[in-house]
Backbone and ligand atoms as CSV (ligand in chain L), in Angstrom:
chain,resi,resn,atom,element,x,y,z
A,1,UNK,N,N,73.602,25.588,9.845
A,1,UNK,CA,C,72.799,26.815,9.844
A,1,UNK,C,C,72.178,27.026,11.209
A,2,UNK,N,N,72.642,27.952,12.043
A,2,UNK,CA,C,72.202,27.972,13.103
A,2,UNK,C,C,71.371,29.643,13.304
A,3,UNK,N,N,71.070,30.363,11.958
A,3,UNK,CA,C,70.376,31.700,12.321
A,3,UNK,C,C,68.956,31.011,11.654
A,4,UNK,N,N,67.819,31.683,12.325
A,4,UNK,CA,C,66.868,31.846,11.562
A,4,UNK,C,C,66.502,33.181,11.019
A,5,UNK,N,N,66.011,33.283,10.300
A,5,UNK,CA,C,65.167,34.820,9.929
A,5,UNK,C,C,64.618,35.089,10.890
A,6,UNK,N,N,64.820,36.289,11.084
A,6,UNK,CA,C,63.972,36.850,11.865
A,6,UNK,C,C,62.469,37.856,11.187
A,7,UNK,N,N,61.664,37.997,11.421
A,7,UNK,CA,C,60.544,39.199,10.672
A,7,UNK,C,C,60.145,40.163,11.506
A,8,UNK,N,N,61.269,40.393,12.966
A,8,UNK,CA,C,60.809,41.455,13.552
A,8,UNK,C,C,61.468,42.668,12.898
A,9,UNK,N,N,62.221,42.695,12.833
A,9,UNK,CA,C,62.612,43.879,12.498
A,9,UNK,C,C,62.151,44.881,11.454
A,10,UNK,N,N,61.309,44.587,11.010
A,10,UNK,CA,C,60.513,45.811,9.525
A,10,UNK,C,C,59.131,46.242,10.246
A,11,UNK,N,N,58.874,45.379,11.629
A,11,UNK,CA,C,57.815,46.062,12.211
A,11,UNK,C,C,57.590,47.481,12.395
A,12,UNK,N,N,56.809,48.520,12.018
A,12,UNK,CA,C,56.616,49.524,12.473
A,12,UNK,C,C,55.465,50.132,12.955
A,13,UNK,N,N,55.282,51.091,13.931
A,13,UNK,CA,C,53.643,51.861,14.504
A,13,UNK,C,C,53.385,52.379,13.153
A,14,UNK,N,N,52.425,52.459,13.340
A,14,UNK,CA,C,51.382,53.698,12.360
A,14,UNK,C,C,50.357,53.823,13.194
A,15,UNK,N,N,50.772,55.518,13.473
A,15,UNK,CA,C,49.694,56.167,14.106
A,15,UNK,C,C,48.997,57.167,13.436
A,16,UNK,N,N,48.085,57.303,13.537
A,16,UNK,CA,C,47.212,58.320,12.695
A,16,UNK,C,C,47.766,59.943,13.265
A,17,UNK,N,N,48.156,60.150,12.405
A,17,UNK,CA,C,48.938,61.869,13.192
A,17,UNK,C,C,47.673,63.196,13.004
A,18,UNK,N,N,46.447,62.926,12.169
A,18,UNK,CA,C,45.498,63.775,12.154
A,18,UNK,C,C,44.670,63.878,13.298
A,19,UNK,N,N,44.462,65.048,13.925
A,19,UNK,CA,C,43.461,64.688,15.425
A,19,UNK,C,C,42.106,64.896,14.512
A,20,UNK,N,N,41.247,64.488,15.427
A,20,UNK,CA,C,39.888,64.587,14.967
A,20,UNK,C,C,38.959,65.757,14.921
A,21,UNK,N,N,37.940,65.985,14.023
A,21,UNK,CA,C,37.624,67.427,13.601
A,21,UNK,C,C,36.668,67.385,15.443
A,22,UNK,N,N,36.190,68.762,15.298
A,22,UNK,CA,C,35.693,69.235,16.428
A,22,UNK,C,C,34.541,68.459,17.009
A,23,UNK,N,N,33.337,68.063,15.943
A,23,UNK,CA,C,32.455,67.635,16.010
A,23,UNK,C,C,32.601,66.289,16.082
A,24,UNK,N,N,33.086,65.511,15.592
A,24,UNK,CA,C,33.067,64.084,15.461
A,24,UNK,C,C,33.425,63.993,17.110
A,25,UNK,N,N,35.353,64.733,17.520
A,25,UNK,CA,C,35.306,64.623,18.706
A,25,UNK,C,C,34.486,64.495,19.414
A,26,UNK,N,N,33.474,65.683,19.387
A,26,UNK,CA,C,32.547,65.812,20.701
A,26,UNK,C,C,31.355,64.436,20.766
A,27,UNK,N,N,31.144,63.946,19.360
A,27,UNK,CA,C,30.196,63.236,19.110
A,27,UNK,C,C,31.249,61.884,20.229
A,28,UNK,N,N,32.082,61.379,19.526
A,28,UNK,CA,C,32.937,60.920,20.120
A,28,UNK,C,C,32.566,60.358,21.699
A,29,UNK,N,N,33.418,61.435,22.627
A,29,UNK,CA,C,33.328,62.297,23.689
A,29,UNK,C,C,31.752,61.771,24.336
A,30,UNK,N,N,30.597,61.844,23.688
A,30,UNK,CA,C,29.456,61.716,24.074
A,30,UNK,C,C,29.028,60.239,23.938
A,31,UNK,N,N,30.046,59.475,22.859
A,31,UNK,CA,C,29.027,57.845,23.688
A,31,UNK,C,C,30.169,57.127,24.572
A,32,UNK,N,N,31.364,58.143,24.460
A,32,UNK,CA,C,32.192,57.229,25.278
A,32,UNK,C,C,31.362,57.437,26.931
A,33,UNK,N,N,31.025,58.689,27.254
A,33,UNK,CA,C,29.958,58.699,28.548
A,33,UNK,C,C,28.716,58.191,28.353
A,34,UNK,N,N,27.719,58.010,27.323
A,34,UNK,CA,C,27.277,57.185,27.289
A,34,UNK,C,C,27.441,55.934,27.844
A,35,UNK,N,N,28.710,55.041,27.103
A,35,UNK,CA,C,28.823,53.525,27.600
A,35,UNK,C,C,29.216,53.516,28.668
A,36,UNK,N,N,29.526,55.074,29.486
A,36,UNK,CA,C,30.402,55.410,31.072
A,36,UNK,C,C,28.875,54.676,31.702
A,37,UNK,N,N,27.856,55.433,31.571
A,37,UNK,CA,C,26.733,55.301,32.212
A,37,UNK,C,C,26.482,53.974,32.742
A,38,UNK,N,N,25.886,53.204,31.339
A,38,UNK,CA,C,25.452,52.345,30.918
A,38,UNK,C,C,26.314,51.226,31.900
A,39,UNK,N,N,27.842,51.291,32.131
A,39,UNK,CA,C,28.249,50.507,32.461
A,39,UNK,C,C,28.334,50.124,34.308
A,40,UNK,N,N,27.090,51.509,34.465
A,40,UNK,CA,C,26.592,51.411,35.936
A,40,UNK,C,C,25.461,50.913,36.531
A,41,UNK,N,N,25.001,50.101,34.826
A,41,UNK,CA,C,24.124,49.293,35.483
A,41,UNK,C,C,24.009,47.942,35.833
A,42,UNK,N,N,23.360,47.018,36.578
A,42,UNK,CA,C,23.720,45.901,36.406
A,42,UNK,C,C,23.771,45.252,35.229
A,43,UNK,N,N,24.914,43.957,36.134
A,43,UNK,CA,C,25.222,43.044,34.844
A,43,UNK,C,C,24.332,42.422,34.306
A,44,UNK,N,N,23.920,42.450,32.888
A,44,UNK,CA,C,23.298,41.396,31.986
A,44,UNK,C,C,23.420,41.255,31.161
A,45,UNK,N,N,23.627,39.753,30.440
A,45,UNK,CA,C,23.673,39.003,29.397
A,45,UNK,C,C,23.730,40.248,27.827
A,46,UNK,N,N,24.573,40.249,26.959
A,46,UNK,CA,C,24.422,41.040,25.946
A,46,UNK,C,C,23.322,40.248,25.432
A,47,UNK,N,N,21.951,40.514,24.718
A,47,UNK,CA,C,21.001,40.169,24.054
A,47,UNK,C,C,21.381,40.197,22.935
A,48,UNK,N,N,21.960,39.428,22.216
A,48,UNK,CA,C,21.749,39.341,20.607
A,48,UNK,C,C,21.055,39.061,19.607
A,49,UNK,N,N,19.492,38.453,20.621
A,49,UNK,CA,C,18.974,37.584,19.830
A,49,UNK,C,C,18.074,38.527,19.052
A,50,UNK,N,N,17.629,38.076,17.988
A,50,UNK,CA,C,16.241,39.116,17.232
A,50,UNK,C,C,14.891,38.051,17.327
A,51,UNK,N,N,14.123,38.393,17.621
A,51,UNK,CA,C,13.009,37.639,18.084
A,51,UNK,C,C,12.503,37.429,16.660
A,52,UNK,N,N,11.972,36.090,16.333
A,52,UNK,CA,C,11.366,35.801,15.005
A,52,UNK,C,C,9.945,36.819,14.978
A,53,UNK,N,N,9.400,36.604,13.644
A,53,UNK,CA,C,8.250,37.269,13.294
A,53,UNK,C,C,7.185,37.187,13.988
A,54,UNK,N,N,6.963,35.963,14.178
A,54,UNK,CA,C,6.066,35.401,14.962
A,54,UNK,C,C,5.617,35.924,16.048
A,55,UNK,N,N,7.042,35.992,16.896
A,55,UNK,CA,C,7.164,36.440,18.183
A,55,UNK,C,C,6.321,37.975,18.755
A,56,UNK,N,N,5.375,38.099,19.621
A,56,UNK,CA,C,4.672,39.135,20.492
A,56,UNK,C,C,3.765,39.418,20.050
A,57,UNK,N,N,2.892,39.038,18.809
A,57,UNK,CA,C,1.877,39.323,18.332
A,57,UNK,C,C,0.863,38.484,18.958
A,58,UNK,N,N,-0.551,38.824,19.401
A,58,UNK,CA,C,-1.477,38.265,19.740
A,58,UNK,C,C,-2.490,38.537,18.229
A,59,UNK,N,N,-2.565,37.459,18.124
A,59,UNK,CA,C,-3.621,36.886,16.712
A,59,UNK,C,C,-4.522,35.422,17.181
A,60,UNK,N,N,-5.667,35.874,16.348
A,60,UNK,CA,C,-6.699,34.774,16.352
A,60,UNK,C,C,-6.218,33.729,15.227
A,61,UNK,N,N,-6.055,32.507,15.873
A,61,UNK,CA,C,-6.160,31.297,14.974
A,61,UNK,C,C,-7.168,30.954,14.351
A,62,UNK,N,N,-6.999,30.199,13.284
A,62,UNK,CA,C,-8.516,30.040,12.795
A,62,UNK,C,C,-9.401,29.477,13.241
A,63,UNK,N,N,-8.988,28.599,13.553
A,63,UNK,CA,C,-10.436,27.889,15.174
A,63,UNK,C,C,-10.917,29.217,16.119
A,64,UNK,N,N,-10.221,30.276,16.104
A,64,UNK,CA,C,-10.955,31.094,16.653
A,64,UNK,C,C,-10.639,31.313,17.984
A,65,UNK,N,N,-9.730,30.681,18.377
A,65,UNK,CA,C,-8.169,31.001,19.805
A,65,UNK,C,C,-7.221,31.957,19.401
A,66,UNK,N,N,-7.095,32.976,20.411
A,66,UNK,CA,C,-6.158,33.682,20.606
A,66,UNK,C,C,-4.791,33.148,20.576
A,67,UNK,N,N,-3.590,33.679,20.064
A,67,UNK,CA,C,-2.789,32.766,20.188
A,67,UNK,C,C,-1.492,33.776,20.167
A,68,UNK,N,N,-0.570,33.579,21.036
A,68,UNK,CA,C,0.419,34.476,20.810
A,68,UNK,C,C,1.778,33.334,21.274
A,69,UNK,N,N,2.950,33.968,20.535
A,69,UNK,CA,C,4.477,33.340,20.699
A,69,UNK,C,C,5.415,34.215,21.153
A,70,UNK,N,N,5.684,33.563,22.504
A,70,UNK,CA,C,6.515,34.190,23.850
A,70,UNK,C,C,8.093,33.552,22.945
A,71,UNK,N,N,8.916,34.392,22.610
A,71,UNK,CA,C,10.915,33.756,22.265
A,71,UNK,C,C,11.129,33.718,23.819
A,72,UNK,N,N,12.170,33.320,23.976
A,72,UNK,CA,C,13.380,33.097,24.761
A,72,UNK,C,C,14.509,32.656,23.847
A,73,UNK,N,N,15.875,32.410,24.676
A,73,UNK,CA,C,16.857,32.365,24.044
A,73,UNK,C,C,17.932,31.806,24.573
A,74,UNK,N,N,19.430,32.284,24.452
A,74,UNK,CA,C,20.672,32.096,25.532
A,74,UNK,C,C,20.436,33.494,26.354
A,75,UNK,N,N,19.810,33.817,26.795
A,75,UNK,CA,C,19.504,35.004,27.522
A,75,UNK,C,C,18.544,34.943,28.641
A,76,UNK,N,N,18.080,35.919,29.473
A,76,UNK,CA,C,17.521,35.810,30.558
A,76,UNK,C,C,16.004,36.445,30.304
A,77,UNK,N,N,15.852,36.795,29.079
A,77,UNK,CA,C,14.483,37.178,28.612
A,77,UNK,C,C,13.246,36.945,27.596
A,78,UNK,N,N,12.131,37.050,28.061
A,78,UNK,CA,C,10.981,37.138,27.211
A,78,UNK,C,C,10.890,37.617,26.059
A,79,UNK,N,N,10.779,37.462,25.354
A,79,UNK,CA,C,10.178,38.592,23.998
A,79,UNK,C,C,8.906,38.204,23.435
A,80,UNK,N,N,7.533,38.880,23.332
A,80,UNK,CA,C,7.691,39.990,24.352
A,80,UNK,C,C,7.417,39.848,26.010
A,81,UNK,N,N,7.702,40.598,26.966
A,81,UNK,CA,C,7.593,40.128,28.251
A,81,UNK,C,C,6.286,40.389,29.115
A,82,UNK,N,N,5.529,41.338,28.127
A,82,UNK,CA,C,4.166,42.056,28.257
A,82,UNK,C,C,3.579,41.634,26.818
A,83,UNK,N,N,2.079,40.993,27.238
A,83,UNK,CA,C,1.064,41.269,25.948
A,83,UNK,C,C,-0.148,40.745,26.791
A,84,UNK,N,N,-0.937,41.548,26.135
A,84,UNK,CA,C,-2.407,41.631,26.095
A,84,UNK,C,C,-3.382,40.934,25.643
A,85,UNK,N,N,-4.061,39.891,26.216
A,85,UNK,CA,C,-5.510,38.934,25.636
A,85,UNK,C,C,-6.747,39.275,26.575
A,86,UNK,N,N,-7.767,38.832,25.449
A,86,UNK,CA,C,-9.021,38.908,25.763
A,86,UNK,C,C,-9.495,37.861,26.943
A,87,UNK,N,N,-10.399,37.964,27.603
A,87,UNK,CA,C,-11.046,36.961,28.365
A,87,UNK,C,C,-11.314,36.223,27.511
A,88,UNK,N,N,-10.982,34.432,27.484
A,88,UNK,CA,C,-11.263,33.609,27.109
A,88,UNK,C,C,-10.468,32.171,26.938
A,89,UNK,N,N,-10.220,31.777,25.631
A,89,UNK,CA,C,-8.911,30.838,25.690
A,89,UNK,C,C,-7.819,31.314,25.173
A,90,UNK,N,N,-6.655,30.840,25.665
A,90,UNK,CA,C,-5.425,31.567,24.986
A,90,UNK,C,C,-4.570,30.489,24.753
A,91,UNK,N,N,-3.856,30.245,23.219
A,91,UNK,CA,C,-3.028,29.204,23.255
A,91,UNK,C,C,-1.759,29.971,23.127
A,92,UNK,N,N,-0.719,29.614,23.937
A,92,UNK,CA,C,0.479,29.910,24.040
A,92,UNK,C,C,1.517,29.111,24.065
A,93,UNK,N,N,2.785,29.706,23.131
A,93,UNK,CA,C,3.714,29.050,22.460
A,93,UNK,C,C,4.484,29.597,23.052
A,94,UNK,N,N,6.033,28.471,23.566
A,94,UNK,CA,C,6.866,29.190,24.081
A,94,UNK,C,C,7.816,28.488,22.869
A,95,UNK,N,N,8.843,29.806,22.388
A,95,UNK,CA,C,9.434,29.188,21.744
A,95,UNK,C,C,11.320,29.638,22.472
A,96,UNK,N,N,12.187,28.390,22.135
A,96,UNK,CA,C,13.210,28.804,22.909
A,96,UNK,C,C,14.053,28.225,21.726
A,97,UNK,N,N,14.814,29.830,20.823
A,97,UNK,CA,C,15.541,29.561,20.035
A,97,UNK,C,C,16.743,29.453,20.365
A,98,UNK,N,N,17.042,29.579,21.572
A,98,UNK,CA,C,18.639,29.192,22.092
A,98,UNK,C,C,19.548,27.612,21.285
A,99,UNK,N,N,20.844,27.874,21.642
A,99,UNK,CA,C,21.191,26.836,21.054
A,99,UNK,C,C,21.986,26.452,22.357
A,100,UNK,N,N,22.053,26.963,23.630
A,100,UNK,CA,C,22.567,26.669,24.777
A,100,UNK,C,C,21.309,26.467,26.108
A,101,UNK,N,N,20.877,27.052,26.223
A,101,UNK,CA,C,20.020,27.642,27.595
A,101,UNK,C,C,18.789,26.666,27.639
A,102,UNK,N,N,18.333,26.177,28.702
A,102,UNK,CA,C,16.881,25.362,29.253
A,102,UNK,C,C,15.795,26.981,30.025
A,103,UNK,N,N,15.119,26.723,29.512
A,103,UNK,CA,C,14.323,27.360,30.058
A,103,UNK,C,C,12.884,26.719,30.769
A,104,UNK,N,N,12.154,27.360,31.061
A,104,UNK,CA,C,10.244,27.030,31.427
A,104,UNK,C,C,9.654,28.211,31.644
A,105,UNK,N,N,8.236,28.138,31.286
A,105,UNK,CA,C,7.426,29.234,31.653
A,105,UNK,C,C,6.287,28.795,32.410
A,106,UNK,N,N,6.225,29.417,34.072
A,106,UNK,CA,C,4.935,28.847,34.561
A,106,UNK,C,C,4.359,30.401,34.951
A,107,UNK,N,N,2.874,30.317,35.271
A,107,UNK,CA,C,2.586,31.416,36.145
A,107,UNK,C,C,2.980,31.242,37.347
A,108,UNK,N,N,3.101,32.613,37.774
A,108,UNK,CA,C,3.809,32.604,39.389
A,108,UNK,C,C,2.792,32.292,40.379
A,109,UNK,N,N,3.016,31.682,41.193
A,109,UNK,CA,C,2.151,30.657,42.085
A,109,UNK,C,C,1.346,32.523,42.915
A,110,UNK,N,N,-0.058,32.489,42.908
A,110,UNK,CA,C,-0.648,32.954,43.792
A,110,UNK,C,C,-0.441,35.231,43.869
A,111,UNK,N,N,0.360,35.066,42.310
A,111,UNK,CA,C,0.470,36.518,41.788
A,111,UNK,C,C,-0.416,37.011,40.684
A,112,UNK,N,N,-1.390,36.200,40.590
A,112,UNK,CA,C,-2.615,37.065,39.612
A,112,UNK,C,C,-3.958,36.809,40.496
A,113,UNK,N,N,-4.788,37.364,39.553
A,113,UNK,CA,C,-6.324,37.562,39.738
A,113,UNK,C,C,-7.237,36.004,39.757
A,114,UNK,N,N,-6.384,35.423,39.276
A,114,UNK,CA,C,-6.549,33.769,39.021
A,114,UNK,C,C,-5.484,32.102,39.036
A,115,UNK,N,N,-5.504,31.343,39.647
A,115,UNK,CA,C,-4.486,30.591,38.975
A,115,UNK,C,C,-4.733,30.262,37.179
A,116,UNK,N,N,-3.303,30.357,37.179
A,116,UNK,CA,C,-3.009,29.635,35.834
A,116,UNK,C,C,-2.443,28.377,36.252
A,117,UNK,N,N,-2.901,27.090,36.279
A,117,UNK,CA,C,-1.626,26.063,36.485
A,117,UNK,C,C,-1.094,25.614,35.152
A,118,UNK,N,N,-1.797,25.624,34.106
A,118,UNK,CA,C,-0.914,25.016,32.874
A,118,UNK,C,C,0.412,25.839,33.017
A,119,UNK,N,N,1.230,25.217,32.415
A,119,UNK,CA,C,3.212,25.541,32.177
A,119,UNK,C,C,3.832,24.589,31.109
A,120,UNK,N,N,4.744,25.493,31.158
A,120,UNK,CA,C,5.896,24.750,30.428
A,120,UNK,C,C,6.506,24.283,31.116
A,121,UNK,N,N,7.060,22.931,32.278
A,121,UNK,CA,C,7.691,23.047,32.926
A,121,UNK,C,C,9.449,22.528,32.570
A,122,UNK,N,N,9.541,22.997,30.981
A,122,UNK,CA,C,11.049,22.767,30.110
A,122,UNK,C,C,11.128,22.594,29.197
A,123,UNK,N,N,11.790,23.442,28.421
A,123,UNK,CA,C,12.084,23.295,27.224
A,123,UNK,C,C,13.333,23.676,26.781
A,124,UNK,N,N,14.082,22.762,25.911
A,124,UNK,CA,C,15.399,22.311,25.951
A,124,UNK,C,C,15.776,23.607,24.828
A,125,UNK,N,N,16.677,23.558,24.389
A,125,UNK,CA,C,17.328,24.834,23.009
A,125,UNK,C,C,16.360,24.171,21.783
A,126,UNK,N,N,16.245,25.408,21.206
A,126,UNK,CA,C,16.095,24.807,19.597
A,126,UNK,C,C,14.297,24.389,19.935
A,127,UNK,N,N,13.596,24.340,20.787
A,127,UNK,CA,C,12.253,23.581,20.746
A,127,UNK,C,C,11.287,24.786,21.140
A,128,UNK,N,N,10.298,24.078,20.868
A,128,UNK,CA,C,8.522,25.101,20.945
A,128,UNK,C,C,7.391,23.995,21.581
A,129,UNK,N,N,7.038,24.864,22.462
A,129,UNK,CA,C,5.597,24.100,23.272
A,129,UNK,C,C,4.653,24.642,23.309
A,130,UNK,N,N,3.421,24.167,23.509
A,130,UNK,CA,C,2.769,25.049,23.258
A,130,UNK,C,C,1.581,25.060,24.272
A,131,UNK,N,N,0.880,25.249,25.189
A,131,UNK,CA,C,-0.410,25.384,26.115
A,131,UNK,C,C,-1.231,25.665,25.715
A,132,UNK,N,N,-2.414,25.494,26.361
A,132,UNK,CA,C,-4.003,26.223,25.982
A,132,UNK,C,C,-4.287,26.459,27.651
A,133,UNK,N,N,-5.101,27.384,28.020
A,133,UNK,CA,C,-5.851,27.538,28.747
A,133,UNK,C,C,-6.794,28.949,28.796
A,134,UNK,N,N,-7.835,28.693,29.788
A,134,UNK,CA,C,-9.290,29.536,29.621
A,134,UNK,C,C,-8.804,30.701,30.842
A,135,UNK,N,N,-8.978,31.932,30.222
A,135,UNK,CA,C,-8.496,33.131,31.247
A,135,UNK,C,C,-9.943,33.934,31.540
A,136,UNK,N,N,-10.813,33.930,32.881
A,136,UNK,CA,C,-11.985,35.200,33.106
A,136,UNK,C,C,-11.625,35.986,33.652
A,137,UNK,N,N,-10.774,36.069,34.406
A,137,UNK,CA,C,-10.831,37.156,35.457
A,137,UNK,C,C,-9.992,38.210,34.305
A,138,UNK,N,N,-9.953,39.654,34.458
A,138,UNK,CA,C,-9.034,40.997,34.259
A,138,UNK,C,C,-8.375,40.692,34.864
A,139,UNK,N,N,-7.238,41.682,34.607
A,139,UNK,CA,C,-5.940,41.655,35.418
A,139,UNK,C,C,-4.745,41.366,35.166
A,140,UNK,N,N,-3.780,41.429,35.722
A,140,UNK,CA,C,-2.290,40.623,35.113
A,140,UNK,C,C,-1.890,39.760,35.971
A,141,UNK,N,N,-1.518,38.910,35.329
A,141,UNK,CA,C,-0.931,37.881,35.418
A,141,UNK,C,C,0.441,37.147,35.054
A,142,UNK,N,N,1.692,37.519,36.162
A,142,UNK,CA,C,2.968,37.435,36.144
A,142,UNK,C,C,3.246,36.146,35.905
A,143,UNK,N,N,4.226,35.891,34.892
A,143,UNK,CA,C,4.753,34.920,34.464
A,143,UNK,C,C,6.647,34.727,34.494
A,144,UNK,N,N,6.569,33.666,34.928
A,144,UNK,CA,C,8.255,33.592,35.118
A,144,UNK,C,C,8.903,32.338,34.187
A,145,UNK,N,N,10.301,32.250,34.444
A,145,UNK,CA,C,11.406,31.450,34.082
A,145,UNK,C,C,12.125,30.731,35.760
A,146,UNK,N,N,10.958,29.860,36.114
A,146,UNK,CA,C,11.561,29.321,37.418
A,146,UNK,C,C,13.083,29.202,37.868
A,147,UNK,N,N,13.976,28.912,36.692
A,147,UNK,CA,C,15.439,28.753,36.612
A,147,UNK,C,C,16.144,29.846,36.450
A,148,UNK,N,N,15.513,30.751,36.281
A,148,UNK,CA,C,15.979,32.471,36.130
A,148,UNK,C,C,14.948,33.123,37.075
A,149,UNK,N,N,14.755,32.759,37.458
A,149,UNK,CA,C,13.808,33.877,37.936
A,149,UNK,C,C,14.580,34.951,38.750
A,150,UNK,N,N,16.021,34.593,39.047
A,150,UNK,CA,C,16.581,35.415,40.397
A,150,UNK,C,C,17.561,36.472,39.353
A,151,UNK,N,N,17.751,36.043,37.858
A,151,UNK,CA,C,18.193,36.633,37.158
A,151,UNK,C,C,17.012,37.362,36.387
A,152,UNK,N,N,15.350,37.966,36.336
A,152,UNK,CA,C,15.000,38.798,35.861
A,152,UNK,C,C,14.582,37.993,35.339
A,153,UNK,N,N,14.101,36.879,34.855
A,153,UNK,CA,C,13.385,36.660,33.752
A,153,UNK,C,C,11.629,35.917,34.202
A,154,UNK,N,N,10.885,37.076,33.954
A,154,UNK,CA,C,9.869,37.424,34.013
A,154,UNK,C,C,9.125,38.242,33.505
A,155,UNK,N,N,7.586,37.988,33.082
A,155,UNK,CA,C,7.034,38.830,32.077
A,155,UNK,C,C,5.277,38.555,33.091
A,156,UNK,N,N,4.351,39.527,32.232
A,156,UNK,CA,C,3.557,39.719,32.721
A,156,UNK,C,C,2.329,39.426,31.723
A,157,UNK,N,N,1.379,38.962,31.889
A,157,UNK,CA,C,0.064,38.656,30.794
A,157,UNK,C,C,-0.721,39.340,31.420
A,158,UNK,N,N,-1.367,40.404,30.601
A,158,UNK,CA,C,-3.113,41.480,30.962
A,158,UNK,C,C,-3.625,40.781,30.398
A,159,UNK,N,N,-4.937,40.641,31.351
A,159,UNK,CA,C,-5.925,40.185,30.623
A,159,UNK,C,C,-7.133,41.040,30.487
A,160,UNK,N,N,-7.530,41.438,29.768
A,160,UNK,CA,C,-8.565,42.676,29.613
A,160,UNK,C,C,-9.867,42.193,30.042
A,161,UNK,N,N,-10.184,44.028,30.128
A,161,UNK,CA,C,-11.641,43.986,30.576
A,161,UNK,C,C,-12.439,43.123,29.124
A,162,UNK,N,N,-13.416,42.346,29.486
A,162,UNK,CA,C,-14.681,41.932,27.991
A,162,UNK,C,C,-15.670,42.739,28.136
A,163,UNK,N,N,-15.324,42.870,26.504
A,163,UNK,CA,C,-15.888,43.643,25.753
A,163,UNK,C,C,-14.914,43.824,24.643
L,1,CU,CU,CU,15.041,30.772,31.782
């Protein structure tokens, strides 16, 4: 026996022979320029991640500390990358749900109203750390991803007027 079967031969196209109604076209038509746009901006990482519940809310703990949870991910960003605390203490959680990526969060040396020196200076996939420190001055206070930083990943902490 030297033939095999073959299964090319019953192959056939199927093309859809209906064109598309007017509207859908145009709808169509409109995100394909859309993603035209879009694809003029720089490159970055598709974000897939959904930031847990937790994540960007500033809430008082029951001891009576401010406390908010910064995500990261396999990505080059904060969530959220902006939030707002009172003058006082702030405990902050970095959490990095990645299952690939190292990250850290320090303040940027000599870009706020105050040093911050507490940091994260690493945290591996999958882990959460957490800081405390005392904020007086107003103002913002830029925070980075030392290992990204040249890729965008940076966020900013206000610290409000008291009162
Ligand atoms: Cu990073």
């Amino acid at each position: 026996m030297t033939t095999a079967p073959s299964g090319a031969g019953g192959v056939r196209r199927h093309r859809p022979a209906r064109p598309l109604p007017g509207p859908l076209l145009a709808l169509t038509l409109a995100a394909a320029l859309l993603v035209g746009c879009s694809s003029s901006q720089p490159v970055q990482p598709e974000v897939t991640r959904v930031a847990s519940a937790d994540a960007g809310t500033v809430r008082t703990a029951a001891d009576g500390v401010q406390e908010i949870t910064v995500e990261t991910g396999d990505d080059y960003e904060f969530t959220p990358d902006t939030f707002t605390v009172a003058p006082g203490q702030v405990r902050l959680t970095l959490l990095n749900s990645g299952e690939q990526m190292t990250h850290n969060l320090l303040f940027s040396e000599g870009a706020g109203p105050a040093e911050i020196t507490e940091q994260i200076p690493v945290l591996g996939p999958g882990l959460s750390k957490t800081i405390e420190f005392t904020v007086t001055e107003p103002g913002e206070y830029p925070f980075e991803c030392s290992f990204h930083l040249a890729l965008g990943q940076v966020g900013t902490m206000t610290v409000s007027l008291p009162g």
